[in-house]
PyMOL Python script that loads the backbone (N, CA, C, O; Angstrom):
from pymol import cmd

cmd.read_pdbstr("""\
ATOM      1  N   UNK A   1      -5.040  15.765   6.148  1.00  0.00           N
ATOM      2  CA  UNK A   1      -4.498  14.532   6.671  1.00  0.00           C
ATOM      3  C   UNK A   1      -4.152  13.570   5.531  1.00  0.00           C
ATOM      4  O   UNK A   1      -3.152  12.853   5.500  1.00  0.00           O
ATOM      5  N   UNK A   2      -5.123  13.647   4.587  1.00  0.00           N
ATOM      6  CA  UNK A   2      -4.659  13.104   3.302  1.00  0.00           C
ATOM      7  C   UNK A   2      -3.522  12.958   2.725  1.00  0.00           C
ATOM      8  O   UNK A   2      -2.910  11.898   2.596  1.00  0.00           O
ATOM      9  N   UNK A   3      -3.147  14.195   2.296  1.00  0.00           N
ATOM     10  CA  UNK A   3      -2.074  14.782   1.858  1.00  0.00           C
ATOM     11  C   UNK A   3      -1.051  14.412   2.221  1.00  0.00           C
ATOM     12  O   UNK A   3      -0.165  14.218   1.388  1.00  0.00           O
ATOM     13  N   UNK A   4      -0.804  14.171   3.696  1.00  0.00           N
ATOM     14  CA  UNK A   4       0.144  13.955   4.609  1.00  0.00           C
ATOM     15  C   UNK A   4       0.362  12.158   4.008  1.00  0.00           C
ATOM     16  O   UNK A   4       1.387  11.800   3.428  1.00  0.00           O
ATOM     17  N   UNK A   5      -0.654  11.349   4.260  1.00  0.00           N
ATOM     18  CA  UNK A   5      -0.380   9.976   3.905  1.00  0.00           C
ATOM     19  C   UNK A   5       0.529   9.901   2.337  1.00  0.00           C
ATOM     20  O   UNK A   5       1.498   9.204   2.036  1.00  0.00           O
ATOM     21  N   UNK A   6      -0.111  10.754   1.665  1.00  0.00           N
ATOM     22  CA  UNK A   6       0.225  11.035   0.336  1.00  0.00           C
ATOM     23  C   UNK A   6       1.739  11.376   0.100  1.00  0.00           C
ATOM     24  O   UNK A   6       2.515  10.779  -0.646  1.00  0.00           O
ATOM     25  N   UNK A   7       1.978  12.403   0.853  1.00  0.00           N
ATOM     26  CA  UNK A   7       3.293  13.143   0.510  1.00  0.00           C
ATOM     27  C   UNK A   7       4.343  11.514   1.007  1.00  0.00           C
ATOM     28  O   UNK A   7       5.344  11.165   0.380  1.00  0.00           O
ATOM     29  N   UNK A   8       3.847  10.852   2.079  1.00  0.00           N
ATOM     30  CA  UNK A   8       4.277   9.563   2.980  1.00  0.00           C
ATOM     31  C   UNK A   8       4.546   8.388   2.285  1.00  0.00           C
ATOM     32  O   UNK A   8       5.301   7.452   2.547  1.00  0.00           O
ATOM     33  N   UNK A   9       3.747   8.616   1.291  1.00  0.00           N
ATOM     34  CA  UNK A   9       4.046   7.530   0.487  1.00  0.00           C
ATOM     35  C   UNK A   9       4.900   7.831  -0.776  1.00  0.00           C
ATOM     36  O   UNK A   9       5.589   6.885  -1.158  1.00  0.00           O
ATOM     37  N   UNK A  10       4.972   8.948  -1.467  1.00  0.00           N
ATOM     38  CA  UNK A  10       5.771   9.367  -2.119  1.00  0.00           C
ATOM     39  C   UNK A  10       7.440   9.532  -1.963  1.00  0.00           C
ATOM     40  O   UNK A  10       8.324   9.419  -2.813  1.00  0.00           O
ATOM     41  N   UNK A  11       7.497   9.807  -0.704  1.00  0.00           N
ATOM     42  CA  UNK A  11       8.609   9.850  -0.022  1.00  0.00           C
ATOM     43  C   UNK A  11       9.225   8.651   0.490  1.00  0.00           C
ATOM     44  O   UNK A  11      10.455   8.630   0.478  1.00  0.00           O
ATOM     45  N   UNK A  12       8.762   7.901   0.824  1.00  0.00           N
ATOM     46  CA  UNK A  12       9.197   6.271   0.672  1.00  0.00           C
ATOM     47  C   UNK A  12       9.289   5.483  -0.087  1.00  0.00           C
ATOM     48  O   UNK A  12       9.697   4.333   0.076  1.00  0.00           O
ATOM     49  N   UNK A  13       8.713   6.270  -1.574  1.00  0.00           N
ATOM     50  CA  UNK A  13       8.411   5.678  -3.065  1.00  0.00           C
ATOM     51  C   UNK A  13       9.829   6.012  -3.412  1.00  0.00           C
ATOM     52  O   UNK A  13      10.585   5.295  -4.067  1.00  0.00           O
ATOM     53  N   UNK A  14      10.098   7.164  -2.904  1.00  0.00           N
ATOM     54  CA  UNK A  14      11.475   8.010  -3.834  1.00  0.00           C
ATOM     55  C   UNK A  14      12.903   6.821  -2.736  1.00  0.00           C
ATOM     56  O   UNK A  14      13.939   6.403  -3.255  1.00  0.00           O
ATOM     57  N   UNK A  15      12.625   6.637  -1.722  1.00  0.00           N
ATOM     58  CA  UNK A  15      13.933   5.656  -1.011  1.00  0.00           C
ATOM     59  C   UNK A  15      13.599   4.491  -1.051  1.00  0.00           C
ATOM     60  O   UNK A  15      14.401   3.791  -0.433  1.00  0.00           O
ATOM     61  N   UNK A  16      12.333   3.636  -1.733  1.00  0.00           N
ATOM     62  CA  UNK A  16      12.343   2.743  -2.277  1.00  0.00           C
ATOM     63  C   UNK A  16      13.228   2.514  -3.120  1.00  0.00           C
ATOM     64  O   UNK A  16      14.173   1.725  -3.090  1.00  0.00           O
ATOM     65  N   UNK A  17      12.893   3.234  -3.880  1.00  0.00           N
ATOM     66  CA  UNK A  17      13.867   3.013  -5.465  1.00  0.00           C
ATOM     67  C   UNK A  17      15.222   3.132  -5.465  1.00  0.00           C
ATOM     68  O   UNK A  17      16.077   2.560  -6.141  1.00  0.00           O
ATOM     69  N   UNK A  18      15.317   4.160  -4.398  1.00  0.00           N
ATOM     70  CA  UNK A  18      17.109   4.294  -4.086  1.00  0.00           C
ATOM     71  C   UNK A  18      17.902   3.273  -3.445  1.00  0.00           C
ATOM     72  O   UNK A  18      19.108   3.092  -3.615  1.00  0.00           O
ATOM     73  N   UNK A  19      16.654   2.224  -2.238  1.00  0.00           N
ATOM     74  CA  UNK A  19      17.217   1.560  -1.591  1.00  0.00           C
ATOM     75  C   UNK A  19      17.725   0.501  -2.992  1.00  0.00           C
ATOM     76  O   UNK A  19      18.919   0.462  -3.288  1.00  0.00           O
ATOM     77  N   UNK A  20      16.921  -0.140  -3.608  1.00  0.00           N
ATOM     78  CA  UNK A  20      17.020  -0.930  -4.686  1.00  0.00           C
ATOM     79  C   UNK A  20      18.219  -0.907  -5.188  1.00  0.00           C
ATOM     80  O   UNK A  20      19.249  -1.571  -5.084  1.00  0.00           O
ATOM     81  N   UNK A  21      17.784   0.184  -5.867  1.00  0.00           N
ATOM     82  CA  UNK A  21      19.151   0.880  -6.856  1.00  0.00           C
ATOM     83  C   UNK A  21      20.642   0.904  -6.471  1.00  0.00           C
ATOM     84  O   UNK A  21      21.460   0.994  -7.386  1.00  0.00           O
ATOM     85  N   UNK A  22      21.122   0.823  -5.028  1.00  0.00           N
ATOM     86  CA  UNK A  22      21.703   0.699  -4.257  1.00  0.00           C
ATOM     87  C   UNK A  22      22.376  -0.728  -3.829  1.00  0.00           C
ATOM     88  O   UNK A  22      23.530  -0.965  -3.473  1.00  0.00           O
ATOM     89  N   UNK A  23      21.293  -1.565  -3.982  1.00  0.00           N
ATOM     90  CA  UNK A  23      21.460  -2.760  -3.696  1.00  0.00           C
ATOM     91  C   UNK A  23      21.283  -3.015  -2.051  1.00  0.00           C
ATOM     92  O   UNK A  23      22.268  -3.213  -1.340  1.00  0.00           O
ATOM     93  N   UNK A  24      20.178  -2.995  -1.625  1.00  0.00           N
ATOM     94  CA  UNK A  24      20.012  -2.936  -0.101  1.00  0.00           C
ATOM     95  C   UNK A  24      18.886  -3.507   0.269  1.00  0.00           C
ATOM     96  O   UNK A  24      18.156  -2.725   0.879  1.00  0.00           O
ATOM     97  N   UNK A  25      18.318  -4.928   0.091  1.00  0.00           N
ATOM     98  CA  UNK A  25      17.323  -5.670   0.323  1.00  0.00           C
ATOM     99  C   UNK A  25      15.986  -5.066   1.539  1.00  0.00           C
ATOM    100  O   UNK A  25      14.781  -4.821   1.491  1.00  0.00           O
ATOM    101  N   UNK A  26      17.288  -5.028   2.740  1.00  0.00           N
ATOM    102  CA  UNK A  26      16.305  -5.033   3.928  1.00  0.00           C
ATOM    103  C   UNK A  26      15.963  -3.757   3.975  1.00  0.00           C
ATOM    104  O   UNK A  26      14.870  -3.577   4.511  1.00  0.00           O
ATOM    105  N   UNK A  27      16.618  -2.612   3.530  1.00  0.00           N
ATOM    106  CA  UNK A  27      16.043  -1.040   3.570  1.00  0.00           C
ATOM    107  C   UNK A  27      14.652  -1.164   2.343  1.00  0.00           C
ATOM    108  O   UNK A  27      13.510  -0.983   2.766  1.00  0.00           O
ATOM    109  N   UNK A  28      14.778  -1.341   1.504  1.00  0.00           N
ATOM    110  CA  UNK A  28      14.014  -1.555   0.733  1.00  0.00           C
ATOM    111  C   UNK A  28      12.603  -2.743   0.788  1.00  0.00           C
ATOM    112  O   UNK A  28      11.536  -2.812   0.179  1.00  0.00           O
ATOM    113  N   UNK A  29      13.156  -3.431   1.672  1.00  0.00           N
ATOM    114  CA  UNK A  29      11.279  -4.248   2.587  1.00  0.00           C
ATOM    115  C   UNK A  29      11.045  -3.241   3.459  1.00  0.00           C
ATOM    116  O   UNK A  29       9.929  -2.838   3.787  1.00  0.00           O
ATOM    117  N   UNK A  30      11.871  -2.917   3.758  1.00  0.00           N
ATOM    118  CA  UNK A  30      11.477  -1.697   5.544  1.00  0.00           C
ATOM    119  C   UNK A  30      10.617  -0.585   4.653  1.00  0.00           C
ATOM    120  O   UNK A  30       9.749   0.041   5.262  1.00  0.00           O
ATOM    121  N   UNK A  31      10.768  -0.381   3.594  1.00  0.00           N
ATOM    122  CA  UNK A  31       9.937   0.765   2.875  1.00  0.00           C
ATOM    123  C   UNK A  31       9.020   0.498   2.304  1.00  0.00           C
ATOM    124  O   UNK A  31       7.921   1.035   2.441  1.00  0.00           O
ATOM    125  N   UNK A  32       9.281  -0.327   1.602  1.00  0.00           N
ATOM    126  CA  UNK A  32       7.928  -1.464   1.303  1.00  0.00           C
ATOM    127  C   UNK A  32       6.762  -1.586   2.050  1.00  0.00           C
ATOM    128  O   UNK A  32       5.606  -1.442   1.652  1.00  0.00           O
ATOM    129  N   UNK A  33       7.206  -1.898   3.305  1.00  0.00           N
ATOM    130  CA  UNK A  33       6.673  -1.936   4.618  1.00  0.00           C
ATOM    131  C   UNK A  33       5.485  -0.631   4.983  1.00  0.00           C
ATOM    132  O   UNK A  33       4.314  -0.616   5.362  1.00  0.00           O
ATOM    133  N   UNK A  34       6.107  -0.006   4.773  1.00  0.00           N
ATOM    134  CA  UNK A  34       5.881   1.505   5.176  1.00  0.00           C
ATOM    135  C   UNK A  34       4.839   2.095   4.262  1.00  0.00           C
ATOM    136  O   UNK A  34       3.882   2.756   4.665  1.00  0.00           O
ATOM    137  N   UNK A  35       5.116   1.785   2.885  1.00  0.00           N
ATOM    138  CA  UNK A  35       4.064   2.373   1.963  1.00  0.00           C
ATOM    139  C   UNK A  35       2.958   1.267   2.419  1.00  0.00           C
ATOM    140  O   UNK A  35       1.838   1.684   2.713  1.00  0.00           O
ATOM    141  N   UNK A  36       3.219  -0.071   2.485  1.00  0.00           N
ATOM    142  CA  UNK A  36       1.783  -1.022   2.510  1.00  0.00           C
ATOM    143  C   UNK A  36       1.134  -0.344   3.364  1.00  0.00           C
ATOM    144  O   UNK A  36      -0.010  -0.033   3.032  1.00  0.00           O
ATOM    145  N   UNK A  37       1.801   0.258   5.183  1.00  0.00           N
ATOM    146  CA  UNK A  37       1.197   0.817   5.758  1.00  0.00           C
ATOM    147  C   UNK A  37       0.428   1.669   5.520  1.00  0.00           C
ATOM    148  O   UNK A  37      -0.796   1.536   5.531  1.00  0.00           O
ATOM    149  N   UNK A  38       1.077   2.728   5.254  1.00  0.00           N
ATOM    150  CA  UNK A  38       0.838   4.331   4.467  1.00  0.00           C
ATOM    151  C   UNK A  38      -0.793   3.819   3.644  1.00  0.00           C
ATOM    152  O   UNK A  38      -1.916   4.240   3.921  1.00  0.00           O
ATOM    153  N   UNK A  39      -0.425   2.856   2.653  1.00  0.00           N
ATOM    154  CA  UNK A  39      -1.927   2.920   1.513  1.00  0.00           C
ATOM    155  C   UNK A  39      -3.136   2.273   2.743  1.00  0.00           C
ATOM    156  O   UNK A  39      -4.304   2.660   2.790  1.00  0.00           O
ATOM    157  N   UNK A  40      -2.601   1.351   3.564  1.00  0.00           N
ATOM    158  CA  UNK A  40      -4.077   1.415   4.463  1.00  0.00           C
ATOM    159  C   UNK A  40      -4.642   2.295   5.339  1.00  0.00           C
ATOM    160  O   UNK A  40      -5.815   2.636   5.492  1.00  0.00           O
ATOM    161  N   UNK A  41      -3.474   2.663   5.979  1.00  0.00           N
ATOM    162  CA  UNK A  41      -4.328   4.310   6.812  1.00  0.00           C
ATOM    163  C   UNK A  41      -4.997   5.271   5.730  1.00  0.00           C
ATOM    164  O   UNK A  41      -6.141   5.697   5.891  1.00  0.00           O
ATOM    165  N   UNK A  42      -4.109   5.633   4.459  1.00  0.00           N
ATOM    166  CA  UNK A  42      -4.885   6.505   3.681  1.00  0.00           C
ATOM    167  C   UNK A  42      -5.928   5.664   3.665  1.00  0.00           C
ATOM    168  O   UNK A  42      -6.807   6.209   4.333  1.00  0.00           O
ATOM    169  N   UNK A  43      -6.283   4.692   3.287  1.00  0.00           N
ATOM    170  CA  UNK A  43      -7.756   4.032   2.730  1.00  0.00           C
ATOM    171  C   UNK A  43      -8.434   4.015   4.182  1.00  0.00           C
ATOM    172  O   UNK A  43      -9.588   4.425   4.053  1.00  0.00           O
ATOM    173  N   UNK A  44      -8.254   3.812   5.029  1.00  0.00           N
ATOM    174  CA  UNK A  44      -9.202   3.958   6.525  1.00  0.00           C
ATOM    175  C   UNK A  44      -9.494   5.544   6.554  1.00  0.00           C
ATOM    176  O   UNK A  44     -10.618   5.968   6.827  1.00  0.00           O
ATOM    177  N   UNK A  45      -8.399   6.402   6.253  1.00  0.00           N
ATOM    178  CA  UNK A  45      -8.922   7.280   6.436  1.00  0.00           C
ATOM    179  C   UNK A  45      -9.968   8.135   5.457  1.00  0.00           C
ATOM    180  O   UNK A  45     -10.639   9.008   6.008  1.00  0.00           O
ATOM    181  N   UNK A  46     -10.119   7.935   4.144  1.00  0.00           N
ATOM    182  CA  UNK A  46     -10.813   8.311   3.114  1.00  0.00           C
ATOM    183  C   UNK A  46     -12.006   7.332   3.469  1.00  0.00           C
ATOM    184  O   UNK A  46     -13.077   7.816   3.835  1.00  0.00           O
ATOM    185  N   UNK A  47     -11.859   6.137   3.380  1.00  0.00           N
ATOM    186  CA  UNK A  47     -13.361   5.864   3.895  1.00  0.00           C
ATOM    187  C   UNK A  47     -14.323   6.399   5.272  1.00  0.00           C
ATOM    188  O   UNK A  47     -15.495   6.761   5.369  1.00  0.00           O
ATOM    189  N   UNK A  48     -13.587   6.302   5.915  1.00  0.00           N
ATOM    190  CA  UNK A  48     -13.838   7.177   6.860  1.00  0.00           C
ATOM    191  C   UNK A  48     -14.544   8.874   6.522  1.00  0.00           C
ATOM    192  O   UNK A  48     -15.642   9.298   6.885  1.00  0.00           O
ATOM    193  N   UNK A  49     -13.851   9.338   6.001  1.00  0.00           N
ATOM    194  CA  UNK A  49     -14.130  10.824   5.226  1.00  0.00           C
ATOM    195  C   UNK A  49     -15.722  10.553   4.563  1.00  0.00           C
ATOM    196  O   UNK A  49     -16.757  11.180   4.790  1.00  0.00           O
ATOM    197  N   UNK A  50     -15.492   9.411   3.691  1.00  0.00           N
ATOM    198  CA  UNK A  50     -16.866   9.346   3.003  1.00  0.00           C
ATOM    199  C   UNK A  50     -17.828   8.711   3.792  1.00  0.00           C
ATOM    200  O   UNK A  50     -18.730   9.511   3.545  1.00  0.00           O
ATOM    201  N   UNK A  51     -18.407   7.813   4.633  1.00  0.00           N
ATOM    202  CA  UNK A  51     -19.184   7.852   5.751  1.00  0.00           C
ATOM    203  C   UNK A  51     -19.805   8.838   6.694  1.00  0.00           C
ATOM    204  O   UNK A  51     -20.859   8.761   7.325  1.00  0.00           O
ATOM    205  N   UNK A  52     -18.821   9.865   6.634  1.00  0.00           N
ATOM    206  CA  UNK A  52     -19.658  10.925   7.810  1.00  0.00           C
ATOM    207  C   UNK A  52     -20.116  12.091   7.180  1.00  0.00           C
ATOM    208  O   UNK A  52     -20.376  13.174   7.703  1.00  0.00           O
ATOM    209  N   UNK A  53     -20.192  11.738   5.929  1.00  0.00           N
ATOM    210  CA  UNK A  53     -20.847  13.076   5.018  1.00  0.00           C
ATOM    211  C   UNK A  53     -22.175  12.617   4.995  1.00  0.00           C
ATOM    212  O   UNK A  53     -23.046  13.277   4.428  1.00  0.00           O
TER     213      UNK A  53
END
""", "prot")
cmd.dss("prot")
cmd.show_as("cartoon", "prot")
cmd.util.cbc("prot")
cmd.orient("prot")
């Protein structure tokens, strides 16, 4: 499940930069967006992971 957040954020890392590069403000908050998301589920979910061990 990790992995998955991971690959999620990488992949919005890579159309981050394109949106930018591009010149495209609001695609580039919308992804923004998405990774802020992305890094808190990963972090709910890794803490999570380490609690039930």
């Amino acid at each position: 499940m990790r992995s998955m957040y991971l690959l999620g954020m990488g992949l919005n890392a890579l159309a981050l930069v394109y949106a930018v590069s591009d010149g495209s403000p609001l695609f580039a908050v919308t992804f923004g967006l998405v990774i802020a998301y992305l890094g808190v589920r990963y972090w709910m979910v890794s803490s999570g992971d380490d609690t039930e061990r």
